[in-house]
C-alpha positions, 0 to 999 in steps of 0.5 A, spaced: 488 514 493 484 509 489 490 506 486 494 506 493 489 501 497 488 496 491 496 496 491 496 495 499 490 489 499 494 486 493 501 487 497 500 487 504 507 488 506 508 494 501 502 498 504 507 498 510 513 501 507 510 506 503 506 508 508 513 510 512 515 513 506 
């Protein structure tokens, strides 16, 4: 889970996204 929040603070408008996938 480590990996998603990196990804979510490097790319706001994805963190969004893949939280409603």
């Amino acid at each position: 889970m480590s990996e998603l929040h990196t990804t979510v603070q490097k790319e706001p408008a994805v963190a969004p996204f893949s939280l409603h996938r």
